[in-house]
C-alpha positions in Angstrom: -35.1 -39.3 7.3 -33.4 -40.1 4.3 -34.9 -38.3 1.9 -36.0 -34.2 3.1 -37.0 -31.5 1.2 -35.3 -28.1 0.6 -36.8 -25.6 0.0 -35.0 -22.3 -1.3 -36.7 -19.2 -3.2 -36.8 -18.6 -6.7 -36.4 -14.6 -6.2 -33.9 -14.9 -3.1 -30.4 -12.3 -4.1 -28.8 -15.1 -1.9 -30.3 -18.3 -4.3 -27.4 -21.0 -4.4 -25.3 -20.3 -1.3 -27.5 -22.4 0.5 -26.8 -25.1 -1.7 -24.9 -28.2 -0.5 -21.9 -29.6 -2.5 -20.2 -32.6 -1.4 -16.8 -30.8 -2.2 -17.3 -28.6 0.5 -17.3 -31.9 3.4 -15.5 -34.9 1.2 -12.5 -34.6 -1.4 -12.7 -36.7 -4.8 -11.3 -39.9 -3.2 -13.0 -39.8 -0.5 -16.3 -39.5 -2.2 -15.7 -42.4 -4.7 -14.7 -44.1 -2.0 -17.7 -44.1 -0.3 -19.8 -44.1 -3.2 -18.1 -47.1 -4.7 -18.4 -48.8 -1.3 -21.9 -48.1 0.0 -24.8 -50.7 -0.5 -28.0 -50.4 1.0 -28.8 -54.1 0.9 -26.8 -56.6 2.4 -26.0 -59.6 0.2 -25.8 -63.3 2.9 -24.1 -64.9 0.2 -21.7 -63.4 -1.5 -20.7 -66.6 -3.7 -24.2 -66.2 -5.5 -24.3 -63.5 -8.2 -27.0 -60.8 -7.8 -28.4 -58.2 -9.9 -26.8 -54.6 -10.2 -30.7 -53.6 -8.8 -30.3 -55.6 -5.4 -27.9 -53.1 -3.9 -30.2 -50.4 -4.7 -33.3 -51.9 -4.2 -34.3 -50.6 -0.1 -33.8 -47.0 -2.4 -36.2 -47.4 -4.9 -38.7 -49.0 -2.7 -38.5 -45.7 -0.5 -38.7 -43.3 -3.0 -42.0 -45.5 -5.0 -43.5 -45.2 -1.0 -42.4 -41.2 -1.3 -43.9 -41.0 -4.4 -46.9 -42.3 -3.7 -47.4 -40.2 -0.7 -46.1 -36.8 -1.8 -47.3 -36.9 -5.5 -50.9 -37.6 -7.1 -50.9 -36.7 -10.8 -54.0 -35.1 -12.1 -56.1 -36.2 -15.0 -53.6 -34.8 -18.0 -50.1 -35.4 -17.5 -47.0 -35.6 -20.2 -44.3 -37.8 -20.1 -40.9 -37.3 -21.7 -37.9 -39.3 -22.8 -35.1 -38.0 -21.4 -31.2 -39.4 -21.1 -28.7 -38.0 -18.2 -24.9 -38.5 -19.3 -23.0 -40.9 -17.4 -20.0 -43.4 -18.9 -20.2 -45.7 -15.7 -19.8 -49.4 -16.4 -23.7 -50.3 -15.6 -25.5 -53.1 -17.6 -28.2 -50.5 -18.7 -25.9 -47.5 -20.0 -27.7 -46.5 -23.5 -25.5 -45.5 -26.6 -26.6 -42.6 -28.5 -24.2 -41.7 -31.7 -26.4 -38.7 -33.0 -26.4 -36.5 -29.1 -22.9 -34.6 -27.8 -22.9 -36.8 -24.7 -23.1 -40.6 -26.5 -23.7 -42.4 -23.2 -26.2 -42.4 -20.6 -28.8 -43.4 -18.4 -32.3 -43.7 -20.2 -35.1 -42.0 -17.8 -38.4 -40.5 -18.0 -39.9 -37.9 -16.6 
């Protein structure tokens, strides 16, 4: 399965050494190499210009599927802006001048 759960407990003397880290099985290179090279949609025609979603697209689909399985919200639930840093080159990167971190990804949670 692509996606599993992990489950790890929140009073546990040993929380965080079960963690996994990618530095512990791939060095830097190796990682962006992989990560820069990855697609999980095949394009049949490279010659026609897709969007930056199409790669990425058999992902989201899972997780809205996962989503809608694992997670019913109740009658009152609270959603919040929220923006992760990140200064890759991605058409919807937002610009913040007045936060520490002035670029990011826009989500909410």
């Amino acid at each position: 399965d692509l996606f599993h759960y992990h489950h790890s407990s929140h009073t546990s003397q040993q929380r965080g050494k079960d963690v996994f880290h990618f530095s512990d099985v791939f060095s830097k290179n190796e990682f962006l190499n992989i990560f820069w090279n990855l697609h999980f949609n095949h394009n049949p025609n490279p010659n026609v210009t897709v969007s930056e979603r199409f790669f990425i697209a058999p992902i989201l689909k899972h997780v809205k599927q996962m989503s809608k399985l694992f997670y019913t919200p109740g009658n009152k639930i609270a959603i919040d802006e929220s923006t992760i840093s990140f200064k890759g080159k991605v058409s919807f990167r937002v610009y913040n001048p007045m936060k520490p971190k002035k670029f990011g990804l826009k989500v909410f949670v």
